[in-house]
N, C-alpha and C positions, 0 to 999 in steps of 0.2 A: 672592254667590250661589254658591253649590256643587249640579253638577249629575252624575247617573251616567248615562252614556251605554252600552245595550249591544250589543255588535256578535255577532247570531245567522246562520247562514244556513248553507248545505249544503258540504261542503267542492269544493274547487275553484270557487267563486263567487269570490275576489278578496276576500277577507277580509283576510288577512296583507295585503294590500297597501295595501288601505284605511287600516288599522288603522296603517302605519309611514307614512304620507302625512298621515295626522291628526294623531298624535302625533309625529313626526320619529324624532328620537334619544331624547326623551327617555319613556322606557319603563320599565318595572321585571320580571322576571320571577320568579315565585316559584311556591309550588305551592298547589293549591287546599285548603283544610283538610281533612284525614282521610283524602284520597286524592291517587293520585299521578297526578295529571293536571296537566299546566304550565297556569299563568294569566298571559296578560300585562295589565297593566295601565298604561296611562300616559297621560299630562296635555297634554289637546291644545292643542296649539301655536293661537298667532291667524292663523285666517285672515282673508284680504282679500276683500273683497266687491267690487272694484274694477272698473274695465270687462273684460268679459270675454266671451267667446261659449260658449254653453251647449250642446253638441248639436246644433248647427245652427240653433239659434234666433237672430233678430238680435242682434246686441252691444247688451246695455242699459248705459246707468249708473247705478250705485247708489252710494249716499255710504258713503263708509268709516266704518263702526259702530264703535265704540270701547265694548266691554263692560266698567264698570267691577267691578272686585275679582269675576272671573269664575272660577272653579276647575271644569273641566271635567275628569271622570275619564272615560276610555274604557277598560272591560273587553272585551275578546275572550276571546269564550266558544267551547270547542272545534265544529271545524265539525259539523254534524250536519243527519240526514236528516227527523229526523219528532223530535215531544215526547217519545216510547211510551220508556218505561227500560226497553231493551236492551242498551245498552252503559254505561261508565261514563261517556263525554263527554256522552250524551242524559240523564244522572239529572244530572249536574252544571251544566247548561246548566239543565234544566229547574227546578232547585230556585233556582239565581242569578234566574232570573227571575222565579220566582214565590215566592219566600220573601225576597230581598232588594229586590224591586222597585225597579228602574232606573229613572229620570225619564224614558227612551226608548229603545223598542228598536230600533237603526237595524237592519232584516232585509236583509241583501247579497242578491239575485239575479238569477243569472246569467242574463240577458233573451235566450240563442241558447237553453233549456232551460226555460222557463217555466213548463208543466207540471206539471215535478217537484219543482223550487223552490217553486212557490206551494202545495204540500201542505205545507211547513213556514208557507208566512204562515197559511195557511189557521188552522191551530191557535195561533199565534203572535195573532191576531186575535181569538180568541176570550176571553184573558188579560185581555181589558178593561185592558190598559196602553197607556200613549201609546205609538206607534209610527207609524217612516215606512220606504218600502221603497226603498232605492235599486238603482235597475234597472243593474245594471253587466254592461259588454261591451255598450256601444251600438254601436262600434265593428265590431264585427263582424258584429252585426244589418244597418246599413247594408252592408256588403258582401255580404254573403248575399243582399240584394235586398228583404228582409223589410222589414215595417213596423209599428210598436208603436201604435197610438193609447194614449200615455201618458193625456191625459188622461180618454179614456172609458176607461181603465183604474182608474186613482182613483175616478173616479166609482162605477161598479162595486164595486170593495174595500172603497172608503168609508174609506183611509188615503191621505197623501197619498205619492206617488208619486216620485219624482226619477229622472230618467234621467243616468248618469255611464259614467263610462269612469275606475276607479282608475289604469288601466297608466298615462294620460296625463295623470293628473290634471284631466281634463276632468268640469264638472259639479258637484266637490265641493264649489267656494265656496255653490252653490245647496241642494246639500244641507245642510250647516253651517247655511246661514241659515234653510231648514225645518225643521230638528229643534229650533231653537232656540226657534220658536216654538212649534213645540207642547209642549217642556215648559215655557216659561214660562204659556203656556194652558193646560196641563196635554189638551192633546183626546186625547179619547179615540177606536178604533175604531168605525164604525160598525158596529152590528148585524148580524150579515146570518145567516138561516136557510140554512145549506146540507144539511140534510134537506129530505126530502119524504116522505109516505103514512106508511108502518110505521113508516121511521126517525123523521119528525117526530114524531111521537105518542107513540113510547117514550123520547126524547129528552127532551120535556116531561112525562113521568109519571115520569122519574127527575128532573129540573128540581127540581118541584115539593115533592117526595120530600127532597132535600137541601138545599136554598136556605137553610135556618137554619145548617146546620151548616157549611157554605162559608161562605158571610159570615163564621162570628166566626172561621174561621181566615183570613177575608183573601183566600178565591179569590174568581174570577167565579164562580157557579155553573153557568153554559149550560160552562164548560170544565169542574169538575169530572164534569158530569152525562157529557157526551161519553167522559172517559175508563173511567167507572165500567160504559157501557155496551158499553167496548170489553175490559172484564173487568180493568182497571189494580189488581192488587193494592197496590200503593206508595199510590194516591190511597185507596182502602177503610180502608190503617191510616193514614193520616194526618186521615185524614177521622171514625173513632177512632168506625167504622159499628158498630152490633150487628148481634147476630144474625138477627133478624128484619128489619130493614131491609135487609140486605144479600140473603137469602131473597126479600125483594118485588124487588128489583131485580134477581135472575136470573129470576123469575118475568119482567116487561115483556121481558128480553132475550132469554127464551126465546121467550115469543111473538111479538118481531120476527124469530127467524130464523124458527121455522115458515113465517110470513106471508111473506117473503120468497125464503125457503131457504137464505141463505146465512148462515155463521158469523159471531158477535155485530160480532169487529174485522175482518173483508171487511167489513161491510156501511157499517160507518162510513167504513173507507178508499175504498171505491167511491161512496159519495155525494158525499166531498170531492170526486175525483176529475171525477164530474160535474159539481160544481158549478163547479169549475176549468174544465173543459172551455166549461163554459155562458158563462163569461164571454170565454175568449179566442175563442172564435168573432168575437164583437162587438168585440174590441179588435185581434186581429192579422192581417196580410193576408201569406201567405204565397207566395213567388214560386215555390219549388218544391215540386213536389207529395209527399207523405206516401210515404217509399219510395226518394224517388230519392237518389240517395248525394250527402253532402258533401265537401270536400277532405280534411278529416282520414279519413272513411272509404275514400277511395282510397287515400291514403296507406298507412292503413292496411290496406289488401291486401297490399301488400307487406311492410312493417315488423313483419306480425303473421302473415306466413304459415308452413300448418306446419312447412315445411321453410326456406325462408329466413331466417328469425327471429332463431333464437338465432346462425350463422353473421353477420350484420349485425350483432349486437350486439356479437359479440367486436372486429368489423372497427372497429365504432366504437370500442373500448375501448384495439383497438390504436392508432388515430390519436390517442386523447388521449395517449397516453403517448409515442407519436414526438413529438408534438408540444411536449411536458413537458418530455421529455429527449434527444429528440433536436438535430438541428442547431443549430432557435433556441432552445429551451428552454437547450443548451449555453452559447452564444454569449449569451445575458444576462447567464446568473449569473456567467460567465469576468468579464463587463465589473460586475458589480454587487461578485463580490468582489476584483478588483482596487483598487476604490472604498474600501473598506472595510480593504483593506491597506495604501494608502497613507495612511489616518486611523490607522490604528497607528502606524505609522512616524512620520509628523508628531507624535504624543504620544511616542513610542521618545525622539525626537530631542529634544521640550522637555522630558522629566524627566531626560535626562544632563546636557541647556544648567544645568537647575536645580540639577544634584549633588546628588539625591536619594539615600538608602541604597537600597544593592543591592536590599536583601528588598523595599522599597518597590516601586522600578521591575521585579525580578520579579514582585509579584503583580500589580501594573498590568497590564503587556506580558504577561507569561508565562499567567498566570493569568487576567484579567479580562478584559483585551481581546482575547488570543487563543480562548481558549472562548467565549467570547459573539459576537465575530466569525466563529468559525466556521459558527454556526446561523444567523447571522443573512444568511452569503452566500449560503445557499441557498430566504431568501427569496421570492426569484423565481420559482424554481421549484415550491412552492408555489404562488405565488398565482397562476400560469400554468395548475398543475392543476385550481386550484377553481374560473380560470376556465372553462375548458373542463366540468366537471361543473355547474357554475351555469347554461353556456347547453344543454346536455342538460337539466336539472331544469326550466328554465325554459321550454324549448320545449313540455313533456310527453312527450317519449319515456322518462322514467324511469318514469313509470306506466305504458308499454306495457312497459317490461320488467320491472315488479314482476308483471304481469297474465303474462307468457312464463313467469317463473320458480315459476309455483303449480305447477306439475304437477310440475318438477323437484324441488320443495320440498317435495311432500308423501311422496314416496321415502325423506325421513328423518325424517318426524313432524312438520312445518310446513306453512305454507301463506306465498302469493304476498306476504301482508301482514309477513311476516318478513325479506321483499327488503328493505325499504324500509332500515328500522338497517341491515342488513348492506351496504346499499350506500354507506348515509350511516358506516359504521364506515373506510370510503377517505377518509375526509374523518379523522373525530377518531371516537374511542372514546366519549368522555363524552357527546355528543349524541344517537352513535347508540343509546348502550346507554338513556339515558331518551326517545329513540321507542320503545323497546319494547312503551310503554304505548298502541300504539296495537294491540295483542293483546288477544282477546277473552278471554282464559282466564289464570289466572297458570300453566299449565303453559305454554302457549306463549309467556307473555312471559319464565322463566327460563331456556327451552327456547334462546331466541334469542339471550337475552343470554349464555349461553355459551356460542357461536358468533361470537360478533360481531368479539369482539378479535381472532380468525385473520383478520378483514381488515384489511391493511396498512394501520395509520393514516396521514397525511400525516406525523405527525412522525419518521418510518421514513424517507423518502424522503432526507433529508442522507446516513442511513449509508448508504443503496444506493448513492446517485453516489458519495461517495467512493469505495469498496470498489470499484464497477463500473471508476472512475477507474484506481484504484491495480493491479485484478488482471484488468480486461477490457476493455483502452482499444478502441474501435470498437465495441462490443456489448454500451453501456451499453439500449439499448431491449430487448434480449433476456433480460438480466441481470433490468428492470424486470418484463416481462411473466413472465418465469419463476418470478418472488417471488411476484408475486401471484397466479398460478392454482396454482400451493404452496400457497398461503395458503386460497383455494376450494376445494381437494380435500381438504386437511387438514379443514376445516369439515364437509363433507358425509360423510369417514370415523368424524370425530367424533358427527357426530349421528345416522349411522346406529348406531352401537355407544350413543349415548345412549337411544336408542328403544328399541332391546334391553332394555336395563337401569335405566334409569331413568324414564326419560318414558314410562311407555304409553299404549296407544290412537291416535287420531287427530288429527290439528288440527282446528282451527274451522273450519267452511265460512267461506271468501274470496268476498266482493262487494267491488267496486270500478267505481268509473265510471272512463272513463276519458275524462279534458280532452282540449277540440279543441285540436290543436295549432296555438301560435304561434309568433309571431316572437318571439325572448328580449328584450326593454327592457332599455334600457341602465344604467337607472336600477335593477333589481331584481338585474342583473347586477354590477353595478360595487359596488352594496349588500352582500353575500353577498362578492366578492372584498375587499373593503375590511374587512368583519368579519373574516375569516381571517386577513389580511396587520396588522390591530388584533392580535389575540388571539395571532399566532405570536410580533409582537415584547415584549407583555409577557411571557409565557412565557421569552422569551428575555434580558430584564431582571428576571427574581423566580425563577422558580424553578432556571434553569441558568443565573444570576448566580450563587445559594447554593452549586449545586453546583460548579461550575467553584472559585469557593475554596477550598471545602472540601476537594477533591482538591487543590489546590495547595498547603493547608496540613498534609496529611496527608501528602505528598511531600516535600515540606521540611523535616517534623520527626520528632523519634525521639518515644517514649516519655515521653523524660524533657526535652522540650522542646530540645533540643540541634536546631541545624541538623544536616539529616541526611546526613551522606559521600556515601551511594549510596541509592537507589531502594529498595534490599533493607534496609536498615536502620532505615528512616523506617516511620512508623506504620501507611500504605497498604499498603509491602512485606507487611511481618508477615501484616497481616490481610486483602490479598489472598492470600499463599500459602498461610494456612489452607484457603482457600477454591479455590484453583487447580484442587485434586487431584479436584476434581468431573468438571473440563472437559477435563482431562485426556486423557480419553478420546472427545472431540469434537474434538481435533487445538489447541485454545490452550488451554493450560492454564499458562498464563504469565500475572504481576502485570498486567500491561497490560490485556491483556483481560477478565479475569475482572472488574476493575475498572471497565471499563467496560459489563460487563454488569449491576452493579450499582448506578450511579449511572444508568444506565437504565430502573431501578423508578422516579426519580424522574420523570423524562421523558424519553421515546425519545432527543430531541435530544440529552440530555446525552451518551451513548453517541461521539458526533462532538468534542462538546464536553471531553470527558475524555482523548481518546486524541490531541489536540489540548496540551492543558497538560500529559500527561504527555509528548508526545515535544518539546513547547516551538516547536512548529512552524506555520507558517498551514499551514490545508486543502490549498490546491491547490500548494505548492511543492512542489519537490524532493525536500527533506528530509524531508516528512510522506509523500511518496509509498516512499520508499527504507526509512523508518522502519517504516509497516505490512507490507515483506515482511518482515524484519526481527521484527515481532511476530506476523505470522501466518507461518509458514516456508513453507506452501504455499498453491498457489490453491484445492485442497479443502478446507482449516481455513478461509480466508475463505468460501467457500463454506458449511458449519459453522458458522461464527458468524453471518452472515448466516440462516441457516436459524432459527437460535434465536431471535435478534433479533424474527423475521418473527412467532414462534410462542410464546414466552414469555409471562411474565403481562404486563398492561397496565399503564399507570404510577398512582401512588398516585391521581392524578383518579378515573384509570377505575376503580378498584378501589370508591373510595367512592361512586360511581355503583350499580358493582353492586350495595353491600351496600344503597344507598337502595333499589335500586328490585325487587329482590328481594324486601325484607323480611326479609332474615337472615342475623346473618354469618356462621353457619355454611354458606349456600349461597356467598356471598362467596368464604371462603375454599375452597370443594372447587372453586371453579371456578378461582382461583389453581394449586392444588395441581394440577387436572388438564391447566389448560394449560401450565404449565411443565413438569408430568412429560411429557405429548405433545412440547412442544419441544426437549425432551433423549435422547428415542427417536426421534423425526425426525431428526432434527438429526446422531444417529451413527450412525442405516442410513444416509444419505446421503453422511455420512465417511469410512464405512468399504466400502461399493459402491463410491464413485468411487478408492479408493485401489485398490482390486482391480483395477476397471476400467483407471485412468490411469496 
């Protein structure tokens, strides 16, 4: 049996979490047909039905069910507020459901916010699809002191109901085992009229009205009737209404607003509304009263206040990166690449035992294992960063500072929802530049996306420690912070002169709810850093495995294949010093560097990784350190190169991120074009100031 399961519900209900708890690992992601919206899809793993405790219900025993030749697909459909096609993730979610029809819609909601959540079941109910609601964050209902009557909730909805806790995996085996039933039963929602008076009556005169022409395309009709009377242009052409029918139908909706007063789609949203209300009065018992503040809202007096705010965020910004790169951040990667040096040397030692040829054990040693070693001892550091940002993301205070930064943001033609890529761009480029899409306009999603790569991706962070290492021992956290609010200010000069001239007018109005704050799980935490610390070392096996060769074989040979005498003679010399005379005037304008500002297009890393096999040396000896004053003659040219490094274009990933999600490579390449030229005007005011200066 082959069954499609879909995962709908409002964003911050615990979807993603659900969603990798059902399916494990094994996931697929790809993008949804004809628009660029991510889809994940993947094949839920067997759960156990085993002794368990459910929510505080007695531990039952159930027999472990063994479904034979069972193919479960789980789609997670992007999160969303209401059915009404407003954005692209509400047409895309809406059309998976109701054009591809899922064997069950499991609806996440978040049971501290009921409410607001049950205005998406509300209309999800009405699709005449099997579906069940799993009531997630029970956990924190009990602690709140609240209390759910799950089951005269059910009763009520007339779908069955499941009370879970994703974070802890609590509850899910119970859910698994009711969704399975209802699509093997195929049940469907109960009925239930949430009109009354005016609304009821024009509800059923447009019912009526359409019920032939829904059917053969496959709707409920009570859903099409609702949106047609909430004026749903998209359901009119799809519904493929004339003219005259469509003329009676604003006629009934005329005359329910007179009758009532209010506009066609208030008056549907306020009857949901009611109806929602009607029911939780009877289902939930609340311990505080309407008004009095929660822990996340005191909290949030402080962490959101006008003036302490953004001062708090920086402070936090600063601890992650003391923390990164300071003492213990230090003291890892010291002891992780000494590990990783002494596996050189143990390999050094058995291909001389072996009397292998020179070129051999050069490109081994010299070339492979020292440039791939080098990126790879700053793995730590890394995955120290993302831990530190995974438990910010995960608490919720990044949505308190996507919500700080609207007002900043809209000073250069954005808004608060352009924080989120540009914060996720500290992490990796290529992720944050495809959140873009969660921008309501393609002005603001190109708007961001060329801004995004000015924030210091993670794979920058090798060249800062070294560099910081090699030209500012004790004040590598200064060095850190100093790059990156570079990096910030450059963005915000940039988009202001974008607004000028390219992008006019305004951003989107920004809503966003903001998550009660938790305590980060260890399991969502460790998820996220363990993806990173995945994803750094293949990078660091495929793509600056190629390059680290390929510079070593361009080093070693001339032209005409001959070993090459000297550096300047071999293939790299030549055709970096074509190239030299650019940099020239940013203080390196020497083979070395230029060299490795261009196997840097390939990936940031390789930058550490090249300048590594070109001086033949590990990262943190001696020699690599004596070698870079050497290639940069002063501390303002590393300063300069780092400047450029920070601000240049982004590596060939990012690049074809852009032109995807742009839609063109002519925008692709201007945004190349203008952040390299910004990082080569940046880059020698700051060469050419500081030489004045120092």
């Amino acid at each position: 049996m082959r069954y499609t399961f879909a995962l709908a519900g409002n964003q911050n209900s615990g979807k993603t979490t659900l969603f990798n708890l059902l399916t494990g690992s094994n996931q697929h992601v790809g993008n949804w047909p004809g628009v660029t919206v991510e889809q994940k899809t993947g094949q839920m793993i067997h759960h156990h039905h085993g002794e368990s405790t459910h929510m505080g219900l007695p531990a039952t025993k159930r027999r472990a069910k063994k479904e034979e030749n069972l193919d479960i697909n789980i789609v997670d459909l992007p999160g969303i507020y209401s059915l009404s096609p407003y954005t692209m993730e509400e047409v895309i979610s809406r059309d998976f459901i109701t054009l591809e029809k899922p064997d069950v819609v499991i609806n996440i909601v978040d049971a501290t916010n009921l409410e607001r959540n049950l205005y998406l079941s509300s209309q999800l109910m009405e699709l005449n699809i099997p579906m069940v609601i799993a009531l997630n964050m029970m956990d924190e209902v009990r602690l709140s002191g609240d209390v759910i009557h799950v089951h005269k909730l059910e009763e009520k909805l007339g779908v069955p109901v499941i009370p879970i806790c994703a974070r802890k995996n609590e509850g899910v085996d119970e859910l698994v085992r009711r969704t399975m039933l209802v699509a093997q039963k195929h049940i469907l929602p109960k009925a239930a009229d949430i009109c009354a008076d005016e609304a009821h009556k024009a509800l059923h005169a447009v019912r009526h009205l359409i019920e032939e022409k829904a059917e053969k395309k496959g709707l409920s009709s009570r859903y099409a009737a609702t949106k047609l009377i909430e004026g749903d242009a998209p359901m009119t052409a799809f519904l493929e209404l004339d003219g005259g029918t469509v003329h009676i139908i604003d006629e009934i909706a005329g005359n329910m607003e007179k009758g009532i007063g209010m506009e066609r789609a208030a008056v549907i949203a306020d009857t949901r509304y009611n109806y929602i209300e009607g029911i939780l009065e009877k289902c939930v018992v609340r311990k505080n009263k309407e008004g009095a503040l929660g822990t996340s809202d005191r909290i949030d007096l402080v962490l959101t206040h006008k003036w302490l705010s953004i001062p708090l965020f920086f402070i936090a910004m600063f601890l992650v990166f003391f923390i990164t790169f300071g003492p213990v951040g230090g003291f890892i990667a010291e002891v992780f690449q000494g590990i990783i040096d002494s596996g050189v040397g143990l390999v050094s030692d058995w291909l001389m035992r072996l009397k292998v040829a020179d070129w051999v054990h050069n490109l081994v040693v010299d070339g492979i294992l020292t440039g791939v070693g080098s990126v790879l001892g700053f793995m730590p550091t890394i995955v120290l960063l993302f831990l530190c940002l995974a438990i910010l993301e995960d608490s919720g205070y990044m949505a308190r500072a996507a919500f700080l930064m609207d007002k900043p943001l809209r000073k250069i033609g954005l808004n608060g929802k352009s924080f989120i890529p540009m914060m996720m761009g500290f992490g990796c480029s290529v992720p944050a530049i495809m959140a873009s899409r969660v921008m309501n306009s393609q002005r603001d999603r190109r708007f961001t996306i060329l801004l995004t790569p000015f924030m210091s991706c993670g794979a920058k962070v090798p060249i800062y420690a070294l560099f910081a290492a090699a030209f500012f021992p004790g004040r590598e956290v200064l060095v850190m912070c100093g790059l990156y609010v570079l990096g910030i200010l450059v963005a915000i000069i940039s988009g202001l002169s974008y607004k000028r001239f390219v992008f006019h007018g305004d951003a989107a109005p920004f809503i966003m709810e903001l998550p009660s704050y938790r305590l980060p799980t260890f399991s969502s935490v460790f998820r996220q850093m363990t993806d990173k610390a995945k994803d750094f070392v293949q990078r660091a096996f495929t793509v600056i495995f190629v390059a680290t060769v390929a510079v070593w074989f361009l080093q070693s040979f001339t032209f005409s294949f001959e070993a090459a005498k000297t550096t300047e003679e071999s293939m790299l010399g030549i055709l970096a010093g074509a190239v030299a005379p650019v940099f020239a005037p940013l203080g390196f304008g020497n083979m070395a560097a230029t060299t490795a500002v261009v196997t840097g297009v390939m990936a940031k890393e390789s930058v550490v990784s090249t300048l590594s096999v070109l001086v033949g040396a590990d990262v943190n000896s001696g020699a690599m350190l004596s070698a870079m004053h050497h290639i940069f003659p002063s501390a303002m040219a590393s300063v300069s190169f780092l400047v450029f490094v920070l601000l240049y274009m982004p590596c060939v990933a990012a690049f074809a991120a852009m032109k995807r999600e742009m839609e063109s490579l002519k925008w692709a390449l201007a945004g190349v074009v203008m952040q390299t030229g910004t990082a080569w005007i940046v880059a020698f005011i700051i060469y050419r100031v500081g030489l004045w200066l120092f």
